[in-house]
N, C-alpha and C positions, 0 to 999 in steps of 0.2 A: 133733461138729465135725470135718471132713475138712481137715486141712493139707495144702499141696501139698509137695511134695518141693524147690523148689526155696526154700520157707519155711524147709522146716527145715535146709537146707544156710545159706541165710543167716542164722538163728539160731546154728547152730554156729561160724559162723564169726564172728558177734560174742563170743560167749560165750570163744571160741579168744583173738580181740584181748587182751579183757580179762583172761584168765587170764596171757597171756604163756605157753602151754603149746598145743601142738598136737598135733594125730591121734590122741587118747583122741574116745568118744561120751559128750557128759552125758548124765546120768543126766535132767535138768530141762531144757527149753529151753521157753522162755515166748511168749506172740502174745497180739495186740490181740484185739478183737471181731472186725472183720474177718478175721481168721487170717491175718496179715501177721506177723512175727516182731516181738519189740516190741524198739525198739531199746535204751530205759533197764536192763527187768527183765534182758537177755541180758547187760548189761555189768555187773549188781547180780551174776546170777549165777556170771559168770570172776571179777571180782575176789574175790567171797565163798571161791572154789577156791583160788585165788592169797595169802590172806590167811588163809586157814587149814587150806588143805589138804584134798585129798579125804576123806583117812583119818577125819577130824576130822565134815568134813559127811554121810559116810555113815554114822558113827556116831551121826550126832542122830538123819537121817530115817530111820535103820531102826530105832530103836529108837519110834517111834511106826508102824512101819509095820506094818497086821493091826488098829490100833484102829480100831473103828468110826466115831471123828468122826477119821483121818488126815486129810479135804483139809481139815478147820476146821483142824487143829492146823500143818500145815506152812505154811497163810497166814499163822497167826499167827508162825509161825518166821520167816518172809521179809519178815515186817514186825521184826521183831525185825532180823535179817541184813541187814538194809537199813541200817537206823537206824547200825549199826556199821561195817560195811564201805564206805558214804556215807564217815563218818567219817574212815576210814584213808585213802580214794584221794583224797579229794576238791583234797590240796595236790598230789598228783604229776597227777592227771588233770586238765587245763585243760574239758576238754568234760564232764566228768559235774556242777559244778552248773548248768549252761544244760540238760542234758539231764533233770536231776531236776526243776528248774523245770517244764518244758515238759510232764513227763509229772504233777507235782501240780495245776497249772492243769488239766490236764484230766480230772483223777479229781473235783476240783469243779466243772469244768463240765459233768459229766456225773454230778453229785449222782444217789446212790439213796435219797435221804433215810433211813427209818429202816427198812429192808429189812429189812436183819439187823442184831446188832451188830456183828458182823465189817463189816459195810460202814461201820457208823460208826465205831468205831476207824480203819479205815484212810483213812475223810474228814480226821479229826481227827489221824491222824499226816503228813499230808502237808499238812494247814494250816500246822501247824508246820512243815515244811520250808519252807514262803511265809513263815513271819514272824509268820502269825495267830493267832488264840489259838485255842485248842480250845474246844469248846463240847458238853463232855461232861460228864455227873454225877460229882460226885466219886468215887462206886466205880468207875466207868469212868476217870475220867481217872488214879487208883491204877492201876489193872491197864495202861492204857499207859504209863503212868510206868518199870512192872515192865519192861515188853513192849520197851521201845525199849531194846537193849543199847546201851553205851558201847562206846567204839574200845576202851578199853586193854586187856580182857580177850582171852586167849590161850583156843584152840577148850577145851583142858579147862575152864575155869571158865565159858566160853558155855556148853560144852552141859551142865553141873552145875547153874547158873543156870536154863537153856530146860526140862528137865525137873523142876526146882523148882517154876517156874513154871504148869506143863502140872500138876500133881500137887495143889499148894494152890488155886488155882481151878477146877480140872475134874475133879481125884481122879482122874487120869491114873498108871495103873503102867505100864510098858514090860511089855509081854508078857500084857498081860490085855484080853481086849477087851471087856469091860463096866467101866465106871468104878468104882472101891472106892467110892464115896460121892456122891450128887448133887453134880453143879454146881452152883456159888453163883447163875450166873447162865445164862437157856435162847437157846440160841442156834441159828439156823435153820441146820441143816446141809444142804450141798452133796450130800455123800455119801448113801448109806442105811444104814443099819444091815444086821449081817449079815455073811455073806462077803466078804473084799477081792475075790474074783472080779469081782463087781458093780460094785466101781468102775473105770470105763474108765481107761486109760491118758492119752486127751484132757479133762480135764476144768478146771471153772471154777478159776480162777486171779485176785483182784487181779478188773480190770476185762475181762479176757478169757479167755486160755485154758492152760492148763499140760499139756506132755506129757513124760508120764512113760516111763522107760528100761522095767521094766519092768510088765506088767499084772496079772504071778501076785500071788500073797499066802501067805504061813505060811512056814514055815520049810521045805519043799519044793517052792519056786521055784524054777526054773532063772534062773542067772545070766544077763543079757543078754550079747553082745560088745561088750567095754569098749575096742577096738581099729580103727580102720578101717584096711581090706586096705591092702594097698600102693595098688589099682588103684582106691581110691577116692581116699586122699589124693592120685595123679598129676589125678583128675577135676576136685577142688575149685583144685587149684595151678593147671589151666588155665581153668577159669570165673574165678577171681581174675584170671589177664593178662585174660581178654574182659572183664572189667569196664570194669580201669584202661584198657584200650584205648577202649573204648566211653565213658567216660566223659571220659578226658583228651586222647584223640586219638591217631594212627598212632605207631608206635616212630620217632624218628629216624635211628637206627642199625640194623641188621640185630641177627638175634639171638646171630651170632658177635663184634661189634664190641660189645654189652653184655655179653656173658659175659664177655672179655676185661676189660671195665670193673672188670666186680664180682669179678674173679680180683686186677687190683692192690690196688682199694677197700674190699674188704667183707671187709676183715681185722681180724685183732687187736680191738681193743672192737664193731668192726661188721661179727665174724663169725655169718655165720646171714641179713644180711640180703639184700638184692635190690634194683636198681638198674633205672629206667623213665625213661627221658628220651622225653616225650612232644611232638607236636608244636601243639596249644593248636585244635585244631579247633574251630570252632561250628560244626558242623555234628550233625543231631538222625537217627539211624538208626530208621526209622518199623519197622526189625521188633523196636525193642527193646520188651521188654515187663517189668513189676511194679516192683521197687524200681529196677533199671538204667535202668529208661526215667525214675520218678519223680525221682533222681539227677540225672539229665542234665537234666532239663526244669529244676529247681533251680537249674543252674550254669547254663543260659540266661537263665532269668528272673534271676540275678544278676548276668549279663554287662549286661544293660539296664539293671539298675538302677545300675550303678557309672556307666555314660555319660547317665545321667539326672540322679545327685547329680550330676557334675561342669558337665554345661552351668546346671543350677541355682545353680551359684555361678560360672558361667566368669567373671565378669569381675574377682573377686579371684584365680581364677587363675591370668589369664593375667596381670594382675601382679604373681604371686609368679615368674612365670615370667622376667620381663622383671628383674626385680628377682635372680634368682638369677643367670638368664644375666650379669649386670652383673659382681655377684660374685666368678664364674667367670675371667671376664673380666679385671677388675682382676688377680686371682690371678696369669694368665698374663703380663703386662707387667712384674706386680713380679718374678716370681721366675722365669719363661722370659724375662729380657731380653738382648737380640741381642750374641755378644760377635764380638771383634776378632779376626781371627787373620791372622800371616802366612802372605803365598800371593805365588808367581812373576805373580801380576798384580794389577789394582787401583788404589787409590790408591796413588804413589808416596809412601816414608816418607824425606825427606831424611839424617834420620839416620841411616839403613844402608846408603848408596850406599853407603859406605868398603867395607863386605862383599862388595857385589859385584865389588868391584873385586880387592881383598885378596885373598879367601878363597873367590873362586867362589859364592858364597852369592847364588843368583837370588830367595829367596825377601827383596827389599825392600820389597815392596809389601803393603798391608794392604788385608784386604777383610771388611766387617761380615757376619757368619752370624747367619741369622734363625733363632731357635727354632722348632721343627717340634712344632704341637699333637699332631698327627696321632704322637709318640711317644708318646703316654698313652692306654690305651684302660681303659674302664670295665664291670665287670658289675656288674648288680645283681639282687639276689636279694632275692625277698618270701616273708616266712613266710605258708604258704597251708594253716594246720592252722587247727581246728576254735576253738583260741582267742583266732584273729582274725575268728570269728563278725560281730563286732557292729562290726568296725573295716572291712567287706569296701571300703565306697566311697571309704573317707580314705586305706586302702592301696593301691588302685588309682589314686587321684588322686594321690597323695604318688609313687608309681613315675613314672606319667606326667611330672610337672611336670621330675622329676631328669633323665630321658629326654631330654625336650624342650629343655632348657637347656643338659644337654649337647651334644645334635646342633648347635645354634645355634653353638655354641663352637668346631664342629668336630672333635668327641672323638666318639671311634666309641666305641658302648656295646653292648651285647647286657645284655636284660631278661630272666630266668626267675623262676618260683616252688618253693615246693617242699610236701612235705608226707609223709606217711607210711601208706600202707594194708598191714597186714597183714603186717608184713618187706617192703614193695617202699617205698624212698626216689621218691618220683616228683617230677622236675626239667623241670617243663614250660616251653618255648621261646617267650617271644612276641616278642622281635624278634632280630638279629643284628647284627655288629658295621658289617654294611654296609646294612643294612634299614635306611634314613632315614626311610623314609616310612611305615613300620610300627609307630609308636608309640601309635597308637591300638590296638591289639591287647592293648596294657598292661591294657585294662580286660575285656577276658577273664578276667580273676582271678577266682576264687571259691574260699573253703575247705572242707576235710572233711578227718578223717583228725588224726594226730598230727603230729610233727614229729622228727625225729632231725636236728636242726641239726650236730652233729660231723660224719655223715657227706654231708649233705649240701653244707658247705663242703669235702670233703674233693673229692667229685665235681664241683665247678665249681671249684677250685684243677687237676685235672685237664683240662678244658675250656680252662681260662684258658693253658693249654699254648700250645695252637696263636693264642695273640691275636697279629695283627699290628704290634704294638708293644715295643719298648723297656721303657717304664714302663708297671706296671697297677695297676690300683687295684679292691676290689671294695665297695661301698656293700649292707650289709643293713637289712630294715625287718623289723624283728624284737620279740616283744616278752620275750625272752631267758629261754624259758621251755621249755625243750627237755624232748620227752616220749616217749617210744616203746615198745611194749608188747613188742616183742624186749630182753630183757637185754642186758649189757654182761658182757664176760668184764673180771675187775679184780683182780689179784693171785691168779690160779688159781683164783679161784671166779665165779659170777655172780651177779648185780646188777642191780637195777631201773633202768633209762633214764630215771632223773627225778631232781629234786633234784640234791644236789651232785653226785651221782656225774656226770648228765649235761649239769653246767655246769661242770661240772673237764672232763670229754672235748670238750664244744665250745671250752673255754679254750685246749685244746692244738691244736685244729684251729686255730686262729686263729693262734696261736704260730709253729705251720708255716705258715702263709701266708708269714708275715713275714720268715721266716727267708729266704724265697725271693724276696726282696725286692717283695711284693707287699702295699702298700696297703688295711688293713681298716678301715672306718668304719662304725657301728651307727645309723642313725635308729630310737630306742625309741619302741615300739607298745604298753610294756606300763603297767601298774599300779604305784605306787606300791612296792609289797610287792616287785617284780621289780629293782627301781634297783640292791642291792647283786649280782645275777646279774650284770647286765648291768657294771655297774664288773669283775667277775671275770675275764668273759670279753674284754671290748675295751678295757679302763683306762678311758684319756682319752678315745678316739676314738669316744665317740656321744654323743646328745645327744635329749632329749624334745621332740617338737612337740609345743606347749601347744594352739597354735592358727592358724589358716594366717594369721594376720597374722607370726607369726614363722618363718614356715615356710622366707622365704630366708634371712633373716639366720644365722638356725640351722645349717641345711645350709651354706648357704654358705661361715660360719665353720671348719663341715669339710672341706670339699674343700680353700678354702686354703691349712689348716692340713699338708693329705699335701703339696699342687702343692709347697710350700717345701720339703718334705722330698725332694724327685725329686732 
């Protein structure tokens, strides 16, 4: 099997994601049948780096490496490192169990029935990942009992345990390549017997294809280069921007006006990252080709479908719409209402003639000032990472209706989303603060990618600068679940962008808002398990859509509750 080169840059660079460590070459990076990079095994394999350390995984797979059944026995290990490392990422990564789903559904839908028993273990350990029950003989369902390690074990009792294992059912010793004793049980090997010379470097893997760092064998291999040059890491950093460009649209800014950005922003906890204010194109570049063209055709086909749920229910709404605008509305009569002020014209006030006369004082006349909506301007920001998958057409509809309620009201808004590929925060633009007519762009939305919520409110808190108003207010649709595979610097060391660490750093981004006397309200997108994140990071100020019959009263109750606060 001939991989293309630009497969295995894009294996790498999942593999990179998920490790949260960059510009080392693995030693494994994984592909489908097709020889496409596969996107679950490459994110199994950085976390598995990430979770237990190079040191840790080179010492399992070298210590089976020269036996005759290696590509049996490292399957069986990555089914095992699977089972565990699943385990560990699964609360901090919002996208790996929709991604493990996605990939056991189609290791059953493409059943090899009873091929080998490696193929039936790994049918029956990713049943179990669905929820179903295995349907293996009891000495097989023993030995994947053994096989699927638990999270809590630390790399030395893994690989004490993994060569336990390799030893009591296959009479596997590290360093001998005929087994001390038959297997209990014969299994159809991949490999051949004989020289590791023989085993290629590309070989079967799972349901496609595993390539390996390097192809020698014995103990006078040459090392592969565990390093890429400088001049390739510059290569991959610029296919990275032509992705995000390609896939999210033109830069806004020049590339002197983003660096500049990411010199004030991408400090302290969100140093290391990268900053992409994109400008939300649909439009489809017919010379893209492989995953970036497959990418893009995705976030088209989801751009349609978000304007397809919304006119399939347009007539609730367009009256949650009419119903929020009312709201709104009300909001501004109780708490903008018109005051009085003296002024040298006007109505005369009989009672201060005396001052004119006395004390020179022309100001006797009273004249009513209207409050001016047009002091409040609104942004709003939609989380547009990988774990509002399944929420794409309710967040796009939910952005719109807010949009459009407020334009009716007369409150200038600007709409963006955000999300995270690879250290670049990308903050895509679909309307502005004077684009009225532009609100159907909202449904341009589509997710991929993580999310670093801190710094992404940190960069529209800078945006929010230049609003042409007085009072601002910022509305997120969020489901307060912030994630990102760049660490966080936190007291002199670093630290993973998930869980508390990165719901105390979005806590503080928020804080700063306020300070700055700017308006933060949350509409929650998330899940039950997310309710106390979200109380962390905005207290009072969000609220769950159950369901679009309470979608204005909801909202509504929020806005009013800032308008009184202006």
């Amino acid at each position: 099997m001939e991989i293309r080169e630009s497969e295995k840059r894009r294996a790498r660079n999942l593999i990179w994601n998920a490790a949260g460590e960059y510009g080392y070459e693995p030693d494994f990076k994984a592909y489908d049948a097709a020889g496409q990079a596969d996107l679950y095994w490459n994110s199994i394999i950085g976390a598995a780096r990430k979770a237990y350390g190079a040191d840790t995984l080179e010492a399992l797979f070298k210590a089976i490496h020269g036996s005759a059944r290696e590509s049996l026995f490292e399957q069986l290990l990555w089914i095992g490192l699977e089972n565990a490392v699943y385990q560990r990422e699964a609360s901090g990564r919002p996208a790996l169990p929709a991604l493990r789903r996605a990939y056991a559904q189609q290791v059953l839908a493409n059943n090899r029935g009873a091929a080998t028993q490696l193929d039936m273990l790994e049918d029956a350990h990713f049943r179990r990942a669905l929820g179903l029950a295995d349907d293996l003989a009891p000495w097989d369902r023993k030995l994947l009992d053994q096989l699927e390690f638990p999270p809590e074990w630390d790399g030395a009792v893994l690989t004490e345990h993994a060569l336990a294992l390799l030893h009591d059912w296959f009479g596997f010793l590290p360093g001998k390549e005929q087994p001390a004793k038959k297997p209990r049980r014969r299994f159809l090997l991949f490999g051949r017997r004989g020289d590791l010379a023989a085993l290629p470097a590309v070989r079967s893997f799972g349901r496609g294809f595993g390539e390996h760092l390097s192809q020698g064998g014995g103990e006078n291999a040459q090392p592969a280069q565990r390093r890429l040059t400088d001049k390739n890491a510059a290569q991959t950093e610029e296919a990275l921007r032509k992705y995000i460009t390609a896939c999210f649209g033109a830069s806004l800014y020049t590339a002197e006006e983003t660096a500049q950005r990411e010199r004030e922003l991408c400090a302290d906890s969100h140093k290391g990252c990268h900053l992409y204010y994109a400008s939300a194109s649909t439009e489809f570049d017919p010379r893209l080709r492989g995953y970036t063209a497959a990418q893009r055709r995705a976030a088209l086909k989801q751009m349609d479908a978000n304007r397809a749920a919304y006119a399939a229910d347009s007539l609730r709404h367009r009256n949650s719409i009419v119903r929020l605008t009312a709201r709104i509305r009300n909001a501004m009569m109780a708490y903008l209402q018109p005051t009085m002020v003296r002024t040298s014209y006007g109505t005369l006030d009989g009672g201060r003639v005396w001052r004119g006369v006395y004390l020179d004082d022309d100001k006797v006349f009273t004249h009513i000032q209207q409050s001016d909506p047009g002091q409040l301007c609104v942004d709003i920001l939609l989380d547009a990472s990988t774990s509002q998958l399944r929420r794409q057409e309710i967040v796009a509809a939910q952005g719109y209706m807010i949009a459009e309620s407020l334009n009716r009201c007369g409150i200038p808004v600007r709409v963006s989303s955000y999300c995270s590929l690879s250290g670049y925060t990308i903050l895509t633009r679909y309307r502005d603060y004077n684009e009225v007519d532009k609100n159907d762009n909202i449904f341009n939305y589509f997710t991929t990618g993580c999310n670093r919520d801190g710094l992404a409110i940190r960069a529209v808190c800078r945006e929010m600068e230049d609003a042409p108003c007085e009072h601002r207010m910022l509305i997120l649709l969020s489901d307060a679940k912030p994630n990102d595979v760049i660490q966080m610097e936190q007291s002199g060391r670093y630290v993973d962008y998930a869980g508390d660490n990165s719901v105390q750093n979005t806590a503080a981004e928020v804080r700063a808002l306020t300070r700055q006397d700017i308006s933060v309200i949350c509409v929650f997108t998330g899940e039950d398990d997310d309710i106390p994140a979200a109380h962390t990071i905005y207290g009072r100020d969000f609220a769950r859509i159950r369901s679009l019959d309470q979608f204005a009263d909801t909202v509504g109750t929020l806005i009013q509750n800032q308008i009184r606060s202006l």
